[in-house]
VEXLORO-748400 format. One record per residue: residue number from 0; x negated, y negated, z of N, C-alpha, C in turn; chain. Coordinates in nm, 4 decimals, always signed. Layout:
{NUM; {X; Y; Z}; {X; Y; Z}; {X; Y; Z}; "A"}
...
***
This chain:
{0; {-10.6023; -8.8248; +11.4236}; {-10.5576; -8.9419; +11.3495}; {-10.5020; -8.8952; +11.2154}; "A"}
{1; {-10.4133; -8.9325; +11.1601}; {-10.3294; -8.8854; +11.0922}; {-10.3377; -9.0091; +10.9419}; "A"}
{2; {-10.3881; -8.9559; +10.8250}; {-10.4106; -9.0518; +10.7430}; {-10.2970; -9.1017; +10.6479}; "A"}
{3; {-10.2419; -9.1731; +10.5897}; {-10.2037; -9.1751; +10.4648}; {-10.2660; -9.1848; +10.3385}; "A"}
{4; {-10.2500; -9.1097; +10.2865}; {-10.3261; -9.1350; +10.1504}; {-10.2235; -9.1140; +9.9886}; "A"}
{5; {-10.2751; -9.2033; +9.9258}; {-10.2291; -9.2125; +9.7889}; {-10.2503; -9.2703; +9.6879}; "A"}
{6; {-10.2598; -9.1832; +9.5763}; {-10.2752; -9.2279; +9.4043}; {-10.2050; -9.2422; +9.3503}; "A"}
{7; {-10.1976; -9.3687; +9.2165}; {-10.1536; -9.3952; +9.1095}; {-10.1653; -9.4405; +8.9878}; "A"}
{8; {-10.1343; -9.4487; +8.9166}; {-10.1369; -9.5457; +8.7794}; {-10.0606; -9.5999; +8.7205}; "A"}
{9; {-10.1120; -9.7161; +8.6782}; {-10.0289; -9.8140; +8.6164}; {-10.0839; -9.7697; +8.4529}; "A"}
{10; {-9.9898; -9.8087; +8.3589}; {-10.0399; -9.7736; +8.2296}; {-9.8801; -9.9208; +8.1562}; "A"}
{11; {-9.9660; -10.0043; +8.0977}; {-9.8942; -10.0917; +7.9932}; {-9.9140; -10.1620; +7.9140}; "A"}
{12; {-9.8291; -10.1333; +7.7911}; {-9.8649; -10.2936; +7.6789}; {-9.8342; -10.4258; +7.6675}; "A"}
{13; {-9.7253; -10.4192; +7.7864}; {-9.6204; -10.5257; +7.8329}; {-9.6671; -10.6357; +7.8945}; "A"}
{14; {-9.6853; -10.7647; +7.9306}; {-9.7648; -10.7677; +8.0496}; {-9.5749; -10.8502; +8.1319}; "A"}
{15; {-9.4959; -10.8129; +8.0847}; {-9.3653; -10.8388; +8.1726}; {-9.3508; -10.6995; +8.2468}; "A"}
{16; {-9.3544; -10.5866; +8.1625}; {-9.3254; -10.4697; +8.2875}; {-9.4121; -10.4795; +8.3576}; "A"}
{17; {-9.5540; -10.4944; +8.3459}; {-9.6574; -10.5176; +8.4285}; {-9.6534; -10.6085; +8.5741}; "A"}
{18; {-9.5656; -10.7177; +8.5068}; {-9.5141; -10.7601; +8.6625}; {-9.4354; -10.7321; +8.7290}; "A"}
{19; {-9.3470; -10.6537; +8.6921}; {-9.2617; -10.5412; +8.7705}; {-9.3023; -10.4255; +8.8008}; "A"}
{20; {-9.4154; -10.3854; +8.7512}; {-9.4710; -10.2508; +8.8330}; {-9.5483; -10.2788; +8.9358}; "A"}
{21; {-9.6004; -10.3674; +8.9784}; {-9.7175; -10.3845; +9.0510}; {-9.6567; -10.4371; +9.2179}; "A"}
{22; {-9.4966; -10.3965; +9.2640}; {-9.4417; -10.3664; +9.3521}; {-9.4874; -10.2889; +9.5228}; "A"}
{23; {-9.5511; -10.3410; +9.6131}; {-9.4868; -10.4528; +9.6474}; {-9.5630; -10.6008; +9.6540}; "A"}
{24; {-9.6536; -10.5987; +9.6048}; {-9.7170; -10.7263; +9.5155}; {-9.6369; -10.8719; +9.4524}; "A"}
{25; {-9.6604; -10.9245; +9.5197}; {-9.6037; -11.0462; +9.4434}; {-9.6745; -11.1414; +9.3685}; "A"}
{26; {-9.6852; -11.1073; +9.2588}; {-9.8129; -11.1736; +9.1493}; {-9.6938; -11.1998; +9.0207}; "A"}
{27; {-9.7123; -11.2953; +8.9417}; {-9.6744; -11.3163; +8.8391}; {-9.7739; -11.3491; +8.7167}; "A"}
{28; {-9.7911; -11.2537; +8.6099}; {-9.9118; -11.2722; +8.5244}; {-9.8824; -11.3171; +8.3997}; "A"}
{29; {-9.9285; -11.3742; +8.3455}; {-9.9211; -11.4363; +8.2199}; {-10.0561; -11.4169; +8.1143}; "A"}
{30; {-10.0186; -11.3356; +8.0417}; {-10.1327; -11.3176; +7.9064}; {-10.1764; -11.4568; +7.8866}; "A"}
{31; {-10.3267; -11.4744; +7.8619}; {-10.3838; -11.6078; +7.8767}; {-10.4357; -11.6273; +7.6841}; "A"}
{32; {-10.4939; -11.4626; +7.6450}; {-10.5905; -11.4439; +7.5094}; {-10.4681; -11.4133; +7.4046}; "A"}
{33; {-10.4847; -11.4250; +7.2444}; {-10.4023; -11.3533; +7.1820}; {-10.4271; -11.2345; +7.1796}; "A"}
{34; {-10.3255; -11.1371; +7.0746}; {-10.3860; -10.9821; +7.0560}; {-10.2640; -10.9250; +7.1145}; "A"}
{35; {-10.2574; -10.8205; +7.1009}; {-10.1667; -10.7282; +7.1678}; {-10.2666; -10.6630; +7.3048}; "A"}
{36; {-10.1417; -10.6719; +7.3719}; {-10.2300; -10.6459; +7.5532}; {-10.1860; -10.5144; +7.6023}; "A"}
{37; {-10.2995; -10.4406; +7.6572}; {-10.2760; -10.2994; +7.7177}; {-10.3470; -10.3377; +7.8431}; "A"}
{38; {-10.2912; -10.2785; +7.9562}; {-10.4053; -10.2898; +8.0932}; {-10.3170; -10.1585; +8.1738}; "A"}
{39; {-10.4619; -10.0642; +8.2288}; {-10.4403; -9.9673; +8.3122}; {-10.4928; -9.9907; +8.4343}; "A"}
{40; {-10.4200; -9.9650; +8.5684}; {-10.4803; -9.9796; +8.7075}; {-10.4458; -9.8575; +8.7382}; "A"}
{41; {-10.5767; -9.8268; +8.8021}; {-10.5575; -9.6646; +8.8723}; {-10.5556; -9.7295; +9.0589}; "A"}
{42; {-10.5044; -9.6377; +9.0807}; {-10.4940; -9.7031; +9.2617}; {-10.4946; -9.6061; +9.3787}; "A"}
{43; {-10.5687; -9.6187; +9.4143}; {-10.6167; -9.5398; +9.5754}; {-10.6132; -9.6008; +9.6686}; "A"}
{44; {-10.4762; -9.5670; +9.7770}; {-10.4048; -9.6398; +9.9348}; {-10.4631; -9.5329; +10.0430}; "A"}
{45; {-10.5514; -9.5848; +10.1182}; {-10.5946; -9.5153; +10.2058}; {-10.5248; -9.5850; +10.3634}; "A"}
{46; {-10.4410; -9.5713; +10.4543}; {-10.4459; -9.6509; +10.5744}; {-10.4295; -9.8132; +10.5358}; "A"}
{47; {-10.3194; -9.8276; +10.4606}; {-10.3445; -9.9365; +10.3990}; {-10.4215; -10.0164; +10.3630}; "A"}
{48; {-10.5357; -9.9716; +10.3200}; {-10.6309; -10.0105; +10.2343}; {-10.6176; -9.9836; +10.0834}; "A"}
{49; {-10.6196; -10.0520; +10.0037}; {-10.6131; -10.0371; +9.8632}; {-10.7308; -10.1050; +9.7912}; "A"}
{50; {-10.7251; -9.9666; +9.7003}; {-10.8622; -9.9805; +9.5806}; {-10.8010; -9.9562; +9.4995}; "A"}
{51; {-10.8190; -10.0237; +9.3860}; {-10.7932; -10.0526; +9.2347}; {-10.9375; -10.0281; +9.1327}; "A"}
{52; {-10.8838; -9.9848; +9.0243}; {-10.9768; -10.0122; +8.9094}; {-10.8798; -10.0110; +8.7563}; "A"}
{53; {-10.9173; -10.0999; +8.7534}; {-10.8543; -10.2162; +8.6600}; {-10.9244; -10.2486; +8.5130}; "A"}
{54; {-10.8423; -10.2199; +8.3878}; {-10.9265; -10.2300; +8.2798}; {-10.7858; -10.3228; +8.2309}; "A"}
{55; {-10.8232; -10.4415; +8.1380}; {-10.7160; -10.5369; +8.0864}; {-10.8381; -10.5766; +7.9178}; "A"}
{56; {-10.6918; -10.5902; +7.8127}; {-10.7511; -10.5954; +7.6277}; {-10.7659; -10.7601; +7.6647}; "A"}
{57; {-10.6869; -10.8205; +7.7312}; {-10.7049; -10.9697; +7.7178}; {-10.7195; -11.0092; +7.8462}; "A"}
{58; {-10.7053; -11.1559; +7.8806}; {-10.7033; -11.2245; +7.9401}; {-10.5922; -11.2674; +8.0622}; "A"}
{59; {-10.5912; -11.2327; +8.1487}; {-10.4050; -11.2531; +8.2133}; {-10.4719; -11.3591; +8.3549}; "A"}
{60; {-10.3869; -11.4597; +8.3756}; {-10.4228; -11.5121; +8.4676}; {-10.3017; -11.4471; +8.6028}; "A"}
{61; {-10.3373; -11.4263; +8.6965}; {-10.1971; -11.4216; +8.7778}; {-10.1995; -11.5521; +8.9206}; "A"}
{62; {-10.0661; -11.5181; +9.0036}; {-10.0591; -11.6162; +9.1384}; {-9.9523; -11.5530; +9.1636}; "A"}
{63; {-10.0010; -11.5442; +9.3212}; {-9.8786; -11.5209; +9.4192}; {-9.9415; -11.4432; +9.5262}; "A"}
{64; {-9.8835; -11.3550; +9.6045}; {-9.9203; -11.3024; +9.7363}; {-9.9517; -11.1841; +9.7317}; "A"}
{65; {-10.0736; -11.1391; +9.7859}; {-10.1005; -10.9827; +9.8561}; {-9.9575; -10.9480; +9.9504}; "A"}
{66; {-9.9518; -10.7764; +9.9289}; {-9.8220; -10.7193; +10.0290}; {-9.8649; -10.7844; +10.2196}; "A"}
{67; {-9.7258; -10.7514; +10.2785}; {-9.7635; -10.7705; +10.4016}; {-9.8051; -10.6336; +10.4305}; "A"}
{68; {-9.9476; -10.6217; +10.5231}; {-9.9959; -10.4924; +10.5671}; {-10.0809; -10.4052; +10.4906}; "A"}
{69; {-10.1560; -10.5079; +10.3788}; {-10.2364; -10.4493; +10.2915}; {-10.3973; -10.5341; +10.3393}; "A"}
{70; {-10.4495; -10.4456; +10.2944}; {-10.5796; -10.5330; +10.3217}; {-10.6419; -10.4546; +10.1346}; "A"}
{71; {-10.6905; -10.5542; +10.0634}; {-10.7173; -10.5419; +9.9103}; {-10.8317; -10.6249; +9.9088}; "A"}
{72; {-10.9185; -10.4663; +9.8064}; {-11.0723; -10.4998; +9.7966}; {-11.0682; -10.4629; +9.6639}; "A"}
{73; {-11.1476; -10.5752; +9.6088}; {-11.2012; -10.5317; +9.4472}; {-11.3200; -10.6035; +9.4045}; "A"}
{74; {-11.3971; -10.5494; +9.2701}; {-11.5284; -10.5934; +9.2542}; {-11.4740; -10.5908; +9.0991}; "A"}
{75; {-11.6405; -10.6245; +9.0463}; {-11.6129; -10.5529; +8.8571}; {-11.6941; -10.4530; +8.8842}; "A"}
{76; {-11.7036; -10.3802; +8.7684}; {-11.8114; -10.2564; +8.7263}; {-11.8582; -10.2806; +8.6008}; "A"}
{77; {-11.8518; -10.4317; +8.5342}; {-11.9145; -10.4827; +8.3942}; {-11.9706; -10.5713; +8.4243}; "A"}
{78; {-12.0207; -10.6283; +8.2894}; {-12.1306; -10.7052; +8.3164}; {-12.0351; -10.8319; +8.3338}; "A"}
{79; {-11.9237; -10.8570; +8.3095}; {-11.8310; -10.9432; +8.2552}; {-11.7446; -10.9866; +8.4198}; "A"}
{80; {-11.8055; -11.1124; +8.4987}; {-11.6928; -11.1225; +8.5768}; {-11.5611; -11.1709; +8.5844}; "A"}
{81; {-11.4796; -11.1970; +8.6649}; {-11.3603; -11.2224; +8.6640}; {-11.3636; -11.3627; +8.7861}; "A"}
{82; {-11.2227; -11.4423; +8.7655}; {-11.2145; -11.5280; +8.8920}; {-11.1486; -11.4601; +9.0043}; "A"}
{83; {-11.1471; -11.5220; +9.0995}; {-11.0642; -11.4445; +9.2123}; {-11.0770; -11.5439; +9.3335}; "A"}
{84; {-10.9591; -11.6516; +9.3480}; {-10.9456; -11.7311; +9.4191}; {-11.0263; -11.8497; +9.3698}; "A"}
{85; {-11.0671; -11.8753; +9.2790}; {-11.1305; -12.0254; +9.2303}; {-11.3143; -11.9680; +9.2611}; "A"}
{86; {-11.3282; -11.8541; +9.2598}; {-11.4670; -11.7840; +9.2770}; {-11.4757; -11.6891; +9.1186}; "A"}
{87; {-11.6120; -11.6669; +9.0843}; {-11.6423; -11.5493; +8.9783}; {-11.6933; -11.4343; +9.0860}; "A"}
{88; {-11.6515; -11.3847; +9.0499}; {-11.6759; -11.2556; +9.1177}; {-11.7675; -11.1385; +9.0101}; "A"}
{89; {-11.9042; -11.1590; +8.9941}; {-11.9918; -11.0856; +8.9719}; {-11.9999; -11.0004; +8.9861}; "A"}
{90; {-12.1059; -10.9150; +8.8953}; {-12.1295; -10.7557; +8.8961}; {-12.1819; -10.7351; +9.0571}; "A"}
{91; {-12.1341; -10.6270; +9.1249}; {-12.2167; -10.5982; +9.2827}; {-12.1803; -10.6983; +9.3896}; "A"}
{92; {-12.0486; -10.8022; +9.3527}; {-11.9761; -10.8316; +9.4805}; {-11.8471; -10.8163; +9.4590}; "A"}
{93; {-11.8085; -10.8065; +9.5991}; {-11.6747; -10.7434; +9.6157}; {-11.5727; -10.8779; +9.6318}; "A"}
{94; {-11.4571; -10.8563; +9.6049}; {-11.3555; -10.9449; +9.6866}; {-11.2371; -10.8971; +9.7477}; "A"}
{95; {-11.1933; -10.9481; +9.8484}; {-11.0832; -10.9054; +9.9541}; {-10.9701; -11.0390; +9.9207}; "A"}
{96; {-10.8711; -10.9454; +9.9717}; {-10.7271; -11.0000; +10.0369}; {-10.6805; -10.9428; +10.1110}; "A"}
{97; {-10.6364; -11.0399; +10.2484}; {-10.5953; -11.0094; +10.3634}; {-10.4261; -11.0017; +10.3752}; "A"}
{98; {-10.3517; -10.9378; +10.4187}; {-10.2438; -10.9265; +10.3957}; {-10.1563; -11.0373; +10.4107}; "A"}
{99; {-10.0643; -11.0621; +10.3036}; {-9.9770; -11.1479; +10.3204}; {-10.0338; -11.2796; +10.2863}; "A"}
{100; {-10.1343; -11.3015; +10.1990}; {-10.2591; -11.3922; +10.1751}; {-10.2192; -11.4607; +10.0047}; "A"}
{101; {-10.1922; -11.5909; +9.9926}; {-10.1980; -11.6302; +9.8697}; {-10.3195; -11.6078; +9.8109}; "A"}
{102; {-10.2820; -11.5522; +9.6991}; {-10.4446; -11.5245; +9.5808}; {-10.4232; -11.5225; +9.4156}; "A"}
{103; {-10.4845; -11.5896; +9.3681}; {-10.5006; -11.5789; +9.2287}; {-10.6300; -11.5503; +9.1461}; "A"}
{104; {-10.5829; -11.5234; +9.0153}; {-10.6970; -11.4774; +9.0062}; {-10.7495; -11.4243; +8.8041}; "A"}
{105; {-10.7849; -11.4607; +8.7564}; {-10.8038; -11.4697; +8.6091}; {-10.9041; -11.2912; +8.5624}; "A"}
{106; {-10.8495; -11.2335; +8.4743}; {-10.9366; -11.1505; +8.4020}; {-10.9851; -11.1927; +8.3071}; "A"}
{107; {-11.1538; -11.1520; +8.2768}; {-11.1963; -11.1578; +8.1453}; {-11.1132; -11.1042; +8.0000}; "A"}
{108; {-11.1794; -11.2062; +7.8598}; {-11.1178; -11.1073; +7.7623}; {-11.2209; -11.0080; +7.7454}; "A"}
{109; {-11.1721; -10.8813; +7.7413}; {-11.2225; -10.7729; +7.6873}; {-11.2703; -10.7183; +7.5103}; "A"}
***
């Protein structure tokens, strides 16, 4: 069996390039907190599976669609949860998106 695998990072202060990097994703985010905004996503594609870890200075709400052919899992690792589909998503649970799946989803301010 023959895997694909791959890493990346996102690194920005923007949160407009931010919605142009995050390709092939269709999310549109909007800074929610004041402040000047930095957010880094590091990303690991295994078999189309994708893992993220995600640090954001403010608040960004986003909406729109997971890729087709992704299956996307994420949790927090703070004490601080996040929404994710009209849910908080707590320290020690996970959340999914199934491909091609409307999802939205709010970050804490940091």
């Amino acid at each position: 069996m023959s895997e694909l695998f791959q890493t990346g990072r996102i690194e920005t202060n923007d949160i407009e390039e931010l919605n142009h990097s995050v390709d092939p994703w269709q999310l549109c985010m909007k800074q929610m907190s004041t402040g000047s905004f930095s957010a880094s996503i590091d990303l690991l594609q295994i078999n189309g599976i994708l893992l993220t870890r995600e640090r954001w200075s403010q608040s960004v709400i986003a909406n729109g669609a997971t890729p087709e052919g992704y299956l996307a899992l994420a949790c927090t690792s703070s004490k601080t949860p996040f929404l994710y589909c009209g849910r908080e998503i707590k320290q020690g649970y996970m959340s999914y998106g199934f491909d091609a799946t409307e999802i939205d989803f709010q970050t804490p301010i940091n």
